[in-house]
Structure formats: C-alpha cells, structure tokens
N, C-alpha and C positions, 0 to 999 in steps of 0.2 A: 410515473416514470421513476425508477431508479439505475442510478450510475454510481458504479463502483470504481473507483481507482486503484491503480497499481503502480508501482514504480518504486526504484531504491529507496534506501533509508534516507532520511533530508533532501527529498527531489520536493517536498510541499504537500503534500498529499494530505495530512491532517488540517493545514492553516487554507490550503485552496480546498477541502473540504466545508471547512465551517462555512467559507466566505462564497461558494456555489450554495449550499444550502439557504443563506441568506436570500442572497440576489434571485432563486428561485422559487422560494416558498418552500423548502422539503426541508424533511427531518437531516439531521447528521448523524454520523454511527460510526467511531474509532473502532476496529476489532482490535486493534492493540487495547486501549481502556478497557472492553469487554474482556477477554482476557485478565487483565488485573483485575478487574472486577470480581469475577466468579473465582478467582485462584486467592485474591487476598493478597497478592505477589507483584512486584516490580519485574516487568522481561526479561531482566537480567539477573535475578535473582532466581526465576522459573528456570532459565540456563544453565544456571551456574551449579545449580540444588540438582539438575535432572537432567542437562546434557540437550545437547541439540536435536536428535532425533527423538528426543521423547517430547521436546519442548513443541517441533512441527508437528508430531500425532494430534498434541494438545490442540494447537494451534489451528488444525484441520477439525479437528474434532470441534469445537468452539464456532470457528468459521462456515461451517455446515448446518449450523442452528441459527442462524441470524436468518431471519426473514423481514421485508420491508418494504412496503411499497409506497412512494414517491419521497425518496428518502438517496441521499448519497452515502456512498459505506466506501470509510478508508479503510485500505486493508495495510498488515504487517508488509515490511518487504518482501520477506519469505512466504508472503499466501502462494506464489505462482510456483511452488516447488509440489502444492498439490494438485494434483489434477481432478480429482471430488471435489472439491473446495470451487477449482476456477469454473467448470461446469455449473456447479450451484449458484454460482454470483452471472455466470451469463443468464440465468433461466431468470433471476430476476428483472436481467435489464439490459444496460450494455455496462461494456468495461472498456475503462480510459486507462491508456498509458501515460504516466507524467515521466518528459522524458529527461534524464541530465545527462550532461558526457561526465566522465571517470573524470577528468581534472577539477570540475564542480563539486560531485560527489565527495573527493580527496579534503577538497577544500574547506565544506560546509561538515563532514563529519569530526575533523581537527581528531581528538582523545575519545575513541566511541566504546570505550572498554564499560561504560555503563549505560550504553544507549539499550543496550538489549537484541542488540541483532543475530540473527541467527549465522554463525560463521563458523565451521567445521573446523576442528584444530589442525593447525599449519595451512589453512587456508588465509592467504593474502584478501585485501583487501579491491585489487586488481584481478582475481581468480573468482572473487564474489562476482565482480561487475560482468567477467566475460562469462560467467556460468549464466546469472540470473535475466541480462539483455532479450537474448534469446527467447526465453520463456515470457515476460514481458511483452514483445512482438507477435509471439502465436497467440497470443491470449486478449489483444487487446481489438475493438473493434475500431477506435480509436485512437490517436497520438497525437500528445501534446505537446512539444518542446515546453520547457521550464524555461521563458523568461527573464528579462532582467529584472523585473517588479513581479509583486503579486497580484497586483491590480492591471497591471498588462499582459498576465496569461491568464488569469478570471475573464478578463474580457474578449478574450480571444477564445479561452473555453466557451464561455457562452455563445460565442457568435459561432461557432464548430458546433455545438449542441446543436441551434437553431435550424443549422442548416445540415445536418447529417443525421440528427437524431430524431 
C-alpha cells in the first residue's frame, strides 16, 4: 500500500506523514527533502536562483522518479500543478487530500518568504489557495479535514484508510 498526500503548505502533510508511516509500518518519502537532496538547495533558494516555472519542471521532474511501494510520499504543495506527476502518484496508490481552509492556512504560514513555496509573482496568497483547492479535489481519492490535533486526524486517517482504502 502506498498513499500520497496532498494539500497546501502547512496543512501537515510532512509531520501526519512520518506519524501514518509509523502507526502503519511503511516507509516515509518528503519530495520536498528529495528535492534538496539531489539539487544540494533549500526550495527557496531553487526559487529564487530559477524562478517558479523552472522550479515546478524540476519539481515534476524529480516527483516522476520516486517509486515505492508500501510507503507514504508527502508531496510539495505545488505537486498538483502537474498532471504527469499526479497520474504517477495515483498508479502508485491512492492520494489523500489534507484539507485546511485559507484562515488556517494564513494563520500557520505567518512570514513564508523562506518556506519555499512555489507562488507566481504578484500572486497573493489568497489567489494560491483558490487556484490550488481545485486541483487538490480532482486529484485526491480521499479528504481529510486537518484537525485540531495531530494525533486526532492520524487517527481519523487511519480509521478512513481502514475503511475506504
């Protein structure tokens, strides 16, 4: 079994990655970390050095070589702007949306000028959430609302796994 997740920057998707990997036995895989891994580069230094469409090539590019099987894979927020990419992560498994609304989002990203998110220039942060929702939705077989704990939407993933997956 593997399961991918998707969902904005700080909806959890790295920390409910490790902590689903645990609770079920499977590997864990950041493609963000992959990513810096093979580039040698912080994401927002990859941005910054190269611009956002060349960062998603990358990003797509990178994201289309992971293969894994019984393993969880967080993906960037920006994986679901590929569509090579989201096909290659369904043929692995399924793919989970973690879901937040825009005020969470706002809230948990505070100063995100070095998080490394892929955000077009003059694009708001509010024009991210209503572009990327959408895609997020078509792509996921899955949704998970984010929770007010970690350990209360792990345990509701799992129990959504058990019974849908």
């Amino acid at each position: 079994m593997t399961l991918t997740l998707i969902g904005l920057p700080s909806s959890g998707k790295s920390t409910l990655g490790v902590l689903l990997a645990k609770a079920l036995g499977l590997k864990f895989i950041d493609c963000d970390l992959v990513i810096q891994e093979k580039t040698g580069k912080l994401l927002h230094e990859i941005i910054a050095e190269k611009g956002v469409e060349n960062f998603l090539a990358l990003e797509e590019e990178i994201n289309c070589e992971i293969f894994s099987e019984n393993a969880i894979i967080s993906t960037g927020g920006s994986a679901v702007y590929s569509q090579r990419a989201m096909k290659h992560f369904k043929s692995l498994g399924k793919v989970l949306y973690i879901k937040i609304d825009y005020d969470t989002l706002k809230e948990r990203l505070g100063d995100y000028s070095h998080r490394g998110i892929a955000q077009r220039q003059g694009e708001t942060l509010l024009d991210m959430y209503n572009e990327r929702v959408p895609l997020y939705e078509k792509w996921a077989d899955v949704t998970q609302d984010s929770l007010d704990t970690m350990s209360e939407t792990v345990t509701s993933l799992i129990r959504t796994i058990s019974e849908q997956i």
